[in-house]
N, C-alpha and C positions, 0 to 999 in steps of 0.2 A: 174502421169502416171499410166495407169493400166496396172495390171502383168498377162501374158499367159503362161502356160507352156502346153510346143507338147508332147503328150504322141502316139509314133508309132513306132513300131518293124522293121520296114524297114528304116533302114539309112537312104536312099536317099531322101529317100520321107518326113523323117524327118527333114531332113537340109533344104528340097527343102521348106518346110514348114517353117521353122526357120528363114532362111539365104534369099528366094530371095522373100519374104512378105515384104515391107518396113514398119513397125509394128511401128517402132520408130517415123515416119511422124504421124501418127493417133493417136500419144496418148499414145502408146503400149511399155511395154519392155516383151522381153521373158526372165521372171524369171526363166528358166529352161527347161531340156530337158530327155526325158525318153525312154527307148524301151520297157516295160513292165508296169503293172499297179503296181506292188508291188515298186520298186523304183519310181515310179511317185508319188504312195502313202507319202512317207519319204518327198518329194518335197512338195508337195500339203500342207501337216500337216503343213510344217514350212514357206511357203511362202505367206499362203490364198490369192490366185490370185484368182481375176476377172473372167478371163475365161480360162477354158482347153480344149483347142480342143485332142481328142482320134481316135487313131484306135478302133473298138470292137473287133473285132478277134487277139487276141495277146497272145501265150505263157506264161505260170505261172500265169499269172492272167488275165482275160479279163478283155475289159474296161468296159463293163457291172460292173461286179463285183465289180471294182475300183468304182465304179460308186456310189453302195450301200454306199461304205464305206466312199466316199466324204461328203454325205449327213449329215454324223455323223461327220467328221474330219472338214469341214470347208462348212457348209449347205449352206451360199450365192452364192458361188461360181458356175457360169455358165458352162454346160456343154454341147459342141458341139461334136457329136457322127460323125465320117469317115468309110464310109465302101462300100463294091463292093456289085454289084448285087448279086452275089451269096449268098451273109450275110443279104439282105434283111429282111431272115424271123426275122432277130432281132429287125428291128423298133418297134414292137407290147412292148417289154420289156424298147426298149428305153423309149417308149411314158408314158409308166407304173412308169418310174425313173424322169418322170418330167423333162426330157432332154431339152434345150433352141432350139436345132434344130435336125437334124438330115441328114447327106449331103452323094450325092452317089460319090464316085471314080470314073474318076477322078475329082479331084473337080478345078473348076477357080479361082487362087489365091484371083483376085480381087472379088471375090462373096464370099471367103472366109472373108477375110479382113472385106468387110461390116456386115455378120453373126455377126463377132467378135463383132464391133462396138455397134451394139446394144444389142448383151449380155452385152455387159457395160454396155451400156445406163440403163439396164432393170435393172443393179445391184445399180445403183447409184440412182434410182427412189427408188428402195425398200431401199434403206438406208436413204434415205432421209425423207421418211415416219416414217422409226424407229427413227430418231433423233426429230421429230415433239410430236411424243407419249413418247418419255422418257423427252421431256424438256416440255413438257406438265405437264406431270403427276405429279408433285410437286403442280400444283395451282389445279388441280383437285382432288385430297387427300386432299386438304384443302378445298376445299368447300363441299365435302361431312362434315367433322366436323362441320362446320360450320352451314349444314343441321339440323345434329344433335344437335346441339347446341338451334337453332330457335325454329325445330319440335317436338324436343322430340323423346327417342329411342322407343316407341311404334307408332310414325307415321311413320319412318321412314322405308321402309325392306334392313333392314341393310344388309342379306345377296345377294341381289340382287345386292343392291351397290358397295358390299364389288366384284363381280364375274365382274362387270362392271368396276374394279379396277385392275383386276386379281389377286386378294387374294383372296386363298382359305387354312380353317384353320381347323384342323380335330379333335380338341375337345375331349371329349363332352365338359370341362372346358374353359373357355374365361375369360381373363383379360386385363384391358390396364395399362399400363406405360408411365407417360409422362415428359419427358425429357424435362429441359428451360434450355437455352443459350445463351447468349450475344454477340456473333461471330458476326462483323458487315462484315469482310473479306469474309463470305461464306453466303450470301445473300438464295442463293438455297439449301442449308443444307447437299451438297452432301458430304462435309468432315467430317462431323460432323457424318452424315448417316454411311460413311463407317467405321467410330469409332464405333460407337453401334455395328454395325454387327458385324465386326471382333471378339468384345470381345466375344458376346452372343455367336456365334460359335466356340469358342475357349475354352471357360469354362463352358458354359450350353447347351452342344450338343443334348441331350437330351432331351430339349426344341423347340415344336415350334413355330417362331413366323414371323414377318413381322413387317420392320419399316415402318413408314408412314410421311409424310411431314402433322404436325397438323396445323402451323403457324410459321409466320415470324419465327425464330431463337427455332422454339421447334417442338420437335420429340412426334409421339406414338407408341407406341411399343404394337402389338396387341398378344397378347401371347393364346398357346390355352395347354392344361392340359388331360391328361389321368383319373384325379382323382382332387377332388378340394384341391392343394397344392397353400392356401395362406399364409404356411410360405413359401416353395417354392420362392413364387414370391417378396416375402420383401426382401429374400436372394440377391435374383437377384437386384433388386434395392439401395441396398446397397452397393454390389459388384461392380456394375456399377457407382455410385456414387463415391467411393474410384480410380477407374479405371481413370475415367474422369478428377477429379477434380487433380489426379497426372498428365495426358497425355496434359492440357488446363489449362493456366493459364487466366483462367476465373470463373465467379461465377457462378455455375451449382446446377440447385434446381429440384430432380426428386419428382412426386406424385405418387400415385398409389391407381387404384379403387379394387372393393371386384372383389371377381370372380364370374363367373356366370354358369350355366349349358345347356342357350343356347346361340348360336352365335346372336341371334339377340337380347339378352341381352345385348353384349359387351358396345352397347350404352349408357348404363345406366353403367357400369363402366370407360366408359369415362367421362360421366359427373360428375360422381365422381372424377376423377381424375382431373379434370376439376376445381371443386370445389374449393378442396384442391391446386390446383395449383396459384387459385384465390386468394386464404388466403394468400401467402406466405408476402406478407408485413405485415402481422400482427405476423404471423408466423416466419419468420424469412427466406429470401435466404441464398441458400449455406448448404442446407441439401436434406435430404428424410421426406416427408408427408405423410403419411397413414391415410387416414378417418377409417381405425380403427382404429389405434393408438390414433387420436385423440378422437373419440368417447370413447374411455375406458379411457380416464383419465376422464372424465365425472365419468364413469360408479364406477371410483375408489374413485371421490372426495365425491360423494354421493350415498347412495344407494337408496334413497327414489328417486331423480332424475331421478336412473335407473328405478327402479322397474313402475314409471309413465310414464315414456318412452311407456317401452313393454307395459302397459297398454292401451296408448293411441294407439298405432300400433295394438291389436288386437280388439279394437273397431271400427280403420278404416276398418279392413278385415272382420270383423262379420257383416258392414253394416249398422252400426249404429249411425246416425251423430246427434243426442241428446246427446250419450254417451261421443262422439270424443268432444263435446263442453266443457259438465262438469270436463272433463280429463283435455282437453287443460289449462281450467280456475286451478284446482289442482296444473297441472304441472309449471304455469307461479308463481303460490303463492309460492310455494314450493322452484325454482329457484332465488325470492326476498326474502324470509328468510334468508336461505345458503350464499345468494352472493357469489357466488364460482365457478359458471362456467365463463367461459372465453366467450369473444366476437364470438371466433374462434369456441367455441363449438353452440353457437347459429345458428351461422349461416348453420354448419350440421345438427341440428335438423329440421330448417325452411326448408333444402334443402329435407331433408328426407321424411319428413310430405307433404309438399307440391308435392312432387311426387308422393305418394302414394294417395295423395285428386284428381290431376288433374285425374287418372288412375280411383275413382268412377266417377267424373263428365262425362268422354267418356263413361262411360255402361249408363247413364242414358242419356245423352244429344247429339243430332247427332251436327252438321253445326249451331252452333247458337252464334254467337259471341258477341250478346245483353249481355250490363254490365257484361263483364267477362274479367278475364283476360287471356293473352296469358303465356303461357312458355315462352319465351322469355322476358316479361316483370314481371311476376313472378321471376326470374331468377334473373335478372338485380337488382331488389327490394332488392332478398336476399344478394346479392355482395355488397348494398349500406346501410343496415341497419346498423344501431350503439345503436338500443336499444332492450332490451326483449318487449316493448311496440309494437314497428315495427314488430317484427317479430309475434305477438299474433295479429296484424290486418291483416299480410297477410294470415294466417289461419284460418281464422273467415271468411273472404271475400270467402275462396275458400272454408269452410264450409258452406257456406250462398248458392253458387250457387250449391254445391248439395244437401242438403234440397229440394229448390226450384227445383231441375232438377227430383230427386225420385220420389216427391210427386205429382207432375206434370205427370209424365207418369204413374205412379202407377195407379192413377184415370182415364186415361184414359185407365184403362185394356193393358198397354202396356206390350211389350213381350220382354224380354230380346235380346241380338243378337245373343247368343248362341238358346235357345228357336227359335229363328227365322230359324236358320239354321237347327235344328233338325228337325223342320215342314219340310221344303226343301227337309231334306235327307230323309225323312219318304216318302214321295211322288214320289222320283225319284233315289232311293237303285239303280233298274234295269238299270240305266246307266251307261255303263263301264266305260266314259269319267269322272265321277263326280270325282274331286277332291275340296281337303279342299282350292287352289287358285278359283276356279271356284264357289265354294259357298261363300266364303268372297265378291267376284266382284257381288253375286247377290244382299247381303245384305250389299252393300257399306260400306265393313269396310278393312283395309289391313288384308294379310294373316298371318304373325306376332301377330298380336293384335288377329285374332279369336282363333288361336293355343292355346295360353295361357289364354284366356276366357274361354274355354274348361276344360282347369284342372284346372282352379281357380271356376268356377263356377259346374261344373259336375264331378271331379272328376277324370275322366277320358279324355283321349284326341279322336281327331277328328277319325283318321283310326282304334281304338276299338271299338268305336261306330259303325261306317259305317262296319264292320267285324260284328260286334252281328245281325245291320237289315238283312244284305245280308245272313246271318249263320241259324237265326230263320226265314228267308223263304224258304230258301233252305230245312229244317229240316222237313215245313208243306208240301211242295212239295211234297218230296220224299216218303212220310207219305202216301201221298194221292189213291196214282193209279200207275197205270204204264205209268208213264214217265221217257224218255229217262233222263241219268245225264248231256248229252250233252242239253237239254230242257229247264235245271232245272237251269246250269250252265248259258244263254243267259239269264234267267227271272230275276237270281236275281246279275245282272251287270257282269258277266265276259266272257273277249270273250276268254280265252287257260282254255281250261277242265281240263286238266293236272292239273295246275296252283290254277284251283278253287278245285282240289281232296286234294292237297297239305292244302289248307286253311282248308277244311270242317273237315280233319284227324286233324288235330288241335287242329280245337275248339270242336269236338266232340268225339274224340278219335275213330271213324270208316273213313273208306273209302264210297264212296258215294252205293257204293251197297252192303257194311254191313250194312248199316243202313236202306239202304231200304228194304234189306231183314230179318232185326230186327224187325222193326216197324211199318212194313204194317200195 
């Protein structure tokens, strides 16, 4: 049955509305009755009915106003507006409040009735839609991971995904957490979901974050940080592990990746987590994993180990894969002398290494999937290795394709894809539309991956660059002669003057006609 409550100041008309509508034939019960909007209110809160037909014109509160506060007390809820010619001029406000209709006095029961009918109708459509997207939404959280899993978090724009999700997470810091469970009883994770939540909210208020359905019987818990707090976040996964493992008498193994400083990093600390989630048979279920916890017992058992690590890591970044080979070959002798690292630690070095080789092979290599391997089966490789020999072919193989991928474009005077873009911007500053998505779509690459090419390869990111071209033509301009700032502003991309006075004070410390009048 759906519930109607008659909100109208005149008795008669009230009851007449109540009592001689057969409301219970169609469906209907009247949950209640009101002469004012402020006890309709009280009604309305506690019985979120279907639909409420109202007077507008009513003493202490009108149903206008009632009306606003519906929207907030119980939003689904349809609203049919009654009123006399003389109140007319209020339709305009009605139409304004998203009112389902809007009827003149006096009104025909049975035209009434029908009105009502289909504010039903109209309410059981829109819930019907919301039940579709919430039982949805658990297998579509999961195949976005699953994305990331295949693509890798540099193909993938993770924040676009993440808004196509409705998660939105406010940073600057990003990490994930990923929670494994056994629960065969809750197939869709919802029980398991409202356990997480509740504790995070209850003891880490102060944290933002968002659960996420990753897979069958595991959660990720996508956390975002004011400042990069990764004891913070070991905290929290410990806490939450003691929490769980008392509330569930099941075996619950949480991981956790590093943190990051952008959101569309988070990716790469899923797969981190990811990783370590991976290891737990070797590891052991029924705890907390940290791929840095387990990288520093590395780091504790040898130092020479360490210290070839960081070696090899800053010859991957310096661009030099002669170097990254001679290291790798050190690092593998090094690691059979000692015998002392664990399986478990191999396979975060392969994981480590090999992310940061596939990340040169994309600057050097567009669409070319000639003898190479994917992410996904690099991946796979690393999950199934059982020796340091395995793992020194798979970074030799993904050493080998960029050699071949540098040298190959080197000689052909090729231009990096930052390089590529700065030609772009250099050429086309004076357009207000130019954004850092719009020059990635020119030079077919995502907007994610140019962002961070930018300050890996220049130093600097995309909108300081595009602020210095647009800054030093503005500067020669104004230099020049007498043109208008309104002139100067169109020529070198901005269409609000104001807005480009705002910049120019900035980066030049004048206003656009101190400077012209400085400089002439």
């Amino acid at each position: 049955m759906h519930k109607v409550i008659v909100v109208e100041d005149d008795r008669i008309i009230r009851r007449g509305i109540s009592q001689a509508i057969p409301w219970g034939e169609h469906g209907f019960v009247v949950a209640g009755e009101a002469g004012d909007g402020e006890v309709a209110l009280e009604l309305i809160e506690k019985e979120q009915p279907q639909v409420v037909v109202t007077d507008i014109n009513m003493p202490f509160m009108s149903g206008l106003e009632m009306a606003k506060q519906i929207k907030e007390r119980s939003p689904k809820t349809r609203i049919i507006f009654l009123t006399g010619y003389e109140d007319f001029k209020y339709a305009q406000e009605a139409v304004k409040l998203k009112a389902f209709d809007y009827l003149l006095k006096p009104v025909d029961s049975e035209y009434l009735l029908n009105k009502a009918k289909e504010a039903a109708a109209d309410w059981e459509n829109e819930s019907v839609k919301e039940k579709r997207i919430i039982e949805s939404l658990p297998l579509l959280q999961q195949k976005f991971f699953q994305k990331l899993i295949r693509e890798g978090d540099y193909r993938v724009d993770v924040e676009n995904e993440l808004l196509g999700l409705d998660v939105q997470m406010e940073g600057p810091f990003f990490a994930v957490i990923l929670v494994k469970n056994t629960i065969e009883l809750d197939p869709e994770g919802h029980f398991f979901k409202e356990k997480i939540t509740s504790f995070i909210t209850a003891y880490f208020d102060e944290i933002n974050f968002t659960v996420m359905n990753a897979d069958v019987g595991e959660h990720a818990i996508l956390l975002s940080f004011e400042n990069d707090q990764n004891s913070r976040k070991g905290e929290l996964a410990k806490a939450l592990f003691t929490y769980l493992s008392n509330e569930i008498d099941d075996a619950i193994t949480i991981t956790h990746g590093r943190a990051y400083p952008n959101l569309f990093e988070v990716g790469k600390s899923f797969l981190e987590a990811r990783v370590a989630m991976d290891m737990r048979h070797i590891m052991g279920t029924g705890r907390v994993i940290s791929l840095d916890e387990t990288v520093s017992k590395c780091d504790k058992t040898e130092n020479l180990v360490h210290d070839l690590e960081m070696k090899l890591e800053n010859d991957i970044k310096s661009g030099l894969p002669e170097k990254v080979k001679e290291t790798l070959i050190d690092l593998s002798t090094a690691i059979v002398d000692r015998k002392m690292v664990a399986l478990s630690d191999l396979k975060v070095l392969a994981f480590k290494f090999s992310t940061m080789l596939f990340f040169e092979i994309e600057k050097w290599k567009k669409e070319d999937s000639t003898n190479s391997f994917n992410s996904s089966d690099v991946y796979k490789s690393i999950m199934e290795l059982t020796t340091l020999t395995e793992m020194t072919n798979i970074l030799h193989s993904l050493l080998e394709q960029w050699s071949t991928a540098m040298f190959k474009k080197k000689g052909n005077n090729y231009y990096s894809h930052v390089d590529q873009a700065i030609k772009y911007m250099q050429g086309n500053f004076h357009d207000s539309t130019l954004t850092l998505q719009r020059v990635a779509e020119i030079i077919h690459v995502s907007t994610p991956y140019l962002s961070n090419l930018f300050k890996m390869e220049k130093g600097f990111n995309f909108g300081d660059y595009l602020l210095e071209l647009r800054m030093k033509k503005a500067m020669e301009l104004l230099g020049e002669g007498n043109i208008k700032t309104y002139e100067v502003c169109e020529q070198v991309g901005y269409s609000n003057p104001q807005y480009f006075g705002i910049c120019f004070k900035k980066y030049t410390g004048f206003t656009p006609a101190e400077f012209k009048k400085k400089f002439k």
